[in-house]
VEXDREN-2710 file (C-alpha; in Angstrom, 1 decimal):
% VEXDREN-2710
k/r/px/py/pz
1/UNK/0.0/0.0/0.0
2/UNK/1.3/3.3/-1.1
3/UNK/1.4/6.1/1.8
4/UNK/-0.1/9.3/0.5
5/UNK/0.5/12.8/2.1
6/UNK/-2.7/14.6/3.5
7/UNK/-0.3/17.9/3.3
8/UNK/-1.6/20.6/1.5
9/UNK/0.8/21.7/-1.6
10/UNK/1.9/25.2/-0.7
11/UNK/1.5/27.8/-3.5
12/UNK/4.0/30.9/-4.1
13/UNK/0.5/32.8/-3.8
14/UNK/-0.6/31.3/-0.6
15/UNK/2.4/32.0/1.1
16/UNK/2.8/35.5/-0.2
17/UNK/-0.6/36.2/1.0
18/UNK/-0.2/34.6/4.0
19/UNK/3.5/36.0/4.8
20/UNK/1.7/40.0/3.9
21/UNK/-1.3/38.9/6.1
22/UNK/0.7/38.5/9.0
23/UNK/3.2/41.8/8.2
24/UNK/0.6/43.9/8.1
25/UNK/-0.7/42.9/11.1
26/UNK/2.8/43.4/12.8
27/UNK/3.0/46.4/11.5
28/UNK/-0.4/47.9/12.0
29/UNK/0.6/49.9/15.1
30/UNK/4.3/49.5/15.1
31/UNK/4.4/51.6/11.6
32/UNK/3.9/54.8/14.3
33/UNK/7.2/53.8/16.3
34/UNK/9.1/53.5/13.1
35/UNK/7.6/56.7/11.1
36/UNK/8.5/58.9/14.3
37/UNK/11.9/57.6/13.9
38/UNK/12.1/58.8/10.4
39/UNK/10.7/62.3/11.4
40/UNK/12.8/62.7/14.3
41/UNK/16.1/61.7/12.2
42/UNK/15.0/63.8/9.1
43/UNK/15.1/60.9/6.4
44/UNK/13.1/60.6/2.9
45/UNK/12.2/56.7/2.3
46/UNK/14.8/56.9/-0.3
47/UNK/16.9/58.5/2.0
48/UNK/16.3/55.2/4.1
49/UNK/17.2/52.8/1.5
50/UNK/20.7/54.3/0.7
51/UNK/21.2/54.1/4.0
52/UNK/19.9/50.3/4.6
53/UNK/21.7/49.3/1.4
54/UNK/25.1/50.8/2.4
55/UNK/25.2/49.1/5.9
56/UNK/24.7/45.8/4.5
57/UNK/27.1/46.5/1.9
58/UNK/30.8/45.5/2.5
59/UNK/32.1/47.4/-0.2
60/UNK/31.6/50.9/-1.6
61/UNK/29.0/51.4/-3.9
62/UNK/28.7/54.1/-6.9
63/UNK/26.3/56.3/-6.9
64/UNK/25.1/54.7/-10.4
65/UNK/24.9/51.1/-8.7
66/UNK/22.7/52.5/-5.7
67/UNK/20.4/54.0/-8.1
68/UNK/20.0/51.0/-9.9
69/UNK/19.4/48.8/-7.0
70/UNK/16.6/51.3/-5.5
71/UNK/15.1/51.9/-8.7
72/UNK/15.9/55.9/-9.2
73/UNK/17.7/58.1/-11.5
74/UNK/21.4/58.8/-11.6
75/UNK/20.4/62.5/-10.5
76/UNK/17.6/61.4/-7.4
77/UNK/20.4/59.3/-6.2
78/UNK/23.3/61.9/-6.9
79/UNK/21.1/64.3/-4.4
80/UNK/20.1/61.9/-2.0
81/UNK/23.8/60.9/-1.4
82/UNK/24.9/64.7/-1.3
83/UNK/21.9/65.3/1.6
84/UNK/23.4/62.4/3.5
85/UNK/26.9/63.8/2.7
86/UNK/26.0/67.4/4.5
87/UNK/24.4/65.4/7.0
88/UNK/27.6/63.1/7.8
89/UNK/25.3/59.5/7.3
90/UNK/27.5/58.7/4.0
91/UNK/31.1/59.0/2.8
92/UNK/31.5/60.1/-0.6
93/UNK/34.4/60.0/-2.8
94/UNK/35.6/60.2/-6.3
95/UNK/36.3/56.9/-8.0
96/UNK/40.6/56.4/-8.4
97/UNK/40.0/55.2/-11.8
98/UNK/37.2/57.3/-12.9
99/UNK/36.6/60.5/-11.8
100/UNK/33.2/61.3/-12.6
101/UNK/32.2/58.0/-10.7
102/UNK/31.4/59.1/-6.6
103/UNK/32.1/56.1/-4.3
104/UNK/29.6/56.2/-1.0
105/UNK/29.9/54.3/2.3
106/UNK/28.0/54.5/5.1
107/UNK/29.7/56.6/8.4
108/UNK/28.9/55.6/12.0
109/UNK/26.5/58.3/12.6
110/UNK/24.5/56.6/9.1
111/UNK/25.1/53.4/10.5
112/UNK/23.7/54.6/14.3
113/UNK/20.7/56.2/11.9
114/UNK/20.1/52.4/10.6
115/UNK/19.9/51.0/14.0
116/UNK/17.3/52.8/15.1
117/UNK/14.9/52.3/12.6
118/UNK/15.8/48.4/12.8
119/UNK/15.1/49.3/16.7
120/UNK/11.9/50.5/16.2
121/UNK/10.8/47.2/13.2
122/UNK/11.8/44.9/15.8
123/UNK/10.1/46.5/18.8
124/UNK/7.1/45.6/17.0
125/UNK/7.9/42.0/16.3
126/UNK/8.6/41.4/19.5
127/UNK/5.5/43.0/20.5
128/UNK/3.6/40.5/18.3
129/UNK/5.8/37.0/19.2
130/UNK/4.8/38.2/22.8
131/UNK/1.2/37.4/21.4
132/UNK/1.9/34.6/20.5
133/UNK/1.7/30.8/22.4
134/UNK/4.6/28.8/23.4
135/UNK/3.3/26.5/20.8
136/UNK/2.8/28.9/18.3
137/UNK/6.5/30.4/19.0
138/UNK/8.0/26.9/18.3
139/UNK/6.0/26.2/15.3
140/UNK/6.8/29.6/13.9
141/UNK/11.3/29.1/14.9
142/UNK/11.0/25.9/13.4
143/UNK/9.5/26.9/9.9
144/UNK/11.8/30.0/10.0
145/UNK/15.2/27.6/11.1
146/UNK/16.3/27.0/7.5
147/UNK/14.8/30.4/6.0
148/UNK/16.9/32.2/8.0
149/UNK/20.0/31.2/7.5
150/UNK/20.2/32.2/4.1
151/UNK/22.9/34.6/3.7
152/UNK/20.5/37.0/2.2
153/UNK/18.5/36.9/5.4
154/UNK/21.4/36.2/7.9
155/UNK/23.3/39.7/7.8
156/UNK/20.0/41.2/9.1
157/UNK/20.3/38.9/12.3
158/UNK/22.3/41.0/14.2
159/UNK/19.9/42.9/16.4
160/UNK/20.0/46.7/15.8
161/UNK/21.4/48.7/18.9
162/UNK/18.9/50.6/20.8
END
């Protein structure tokens, strides 16, 4: 006799749905914590994802390459990296072999701007795993155990100072 599997084949839609069910519901009254960061520290959304791109980032980036991984022209990037140049989150500098190429990395007081909007994301998660069962916590570690060590996901693991 053959066995057959009573499990439910999970669909790429079913997840997604399921995976921006539950973020939205996280997020519902944490999004105040974390826009109230971005007020208080002065940043655009773009402004943000220069910034979360760069501290992730072991190498410089160009300008070019950060406005093609957020989706922006080489001019919105150019004056997003000059406004976090004045305001000492990013070091910029001309490219050795290419002058007209500007070289960006993030500076502490970037990197101390990253933490705190990490601080105030995972305020909120923690918020919502303290809803949750003991059962319901161990179910949820043990489907996230081999998701999260991806290296994609991984460099985000370190928790963001407070």
């Amino acid at each position: 006799m053959q066995a057959t599997s009573s499990r439910k084949q999970v669909t790429v839609d079913d997840l997604a749905l399921d995976l921006y069910a539950v973020n939205c519901g996280i997020h519902r009254g944490a999004n105040s914590a974390f826009m109230e960061a971005i007020v208080e520290l002065d940043l655009s959304l773009t402004q943000c994802k220069v910034l979360n791109i760069l501290e992730y980032e072991s190498e410089e980036q160009s300008v070019k390459e950060l406005a093609e991984q957020i989706g922006i022209s080489l001019a919105a990037a150019s004056r997003t990296v000059e406004i976090l140049h004045q305001r000492a989150f990013v070091h910029r500098r001309e490219d050795v072999e290419d002058r007209r190429m500007k070289r960006v990395r993030i500076t502490d007081a970037g990197r101390a701007a990253t933490r705190r909007l990490g601080a105030a994301k995972l305020e909120a998660l923690r918020d919502f795993v303290g809803t949750l069962s003991d059962n319901e916590r161990e179910k949820l570690s043990a489907g996230l155990a081999s998701v999260v060590t991806r290296p994609e996901i991984a460099a985000y693991r370190e928790e963001p100072v407070r």
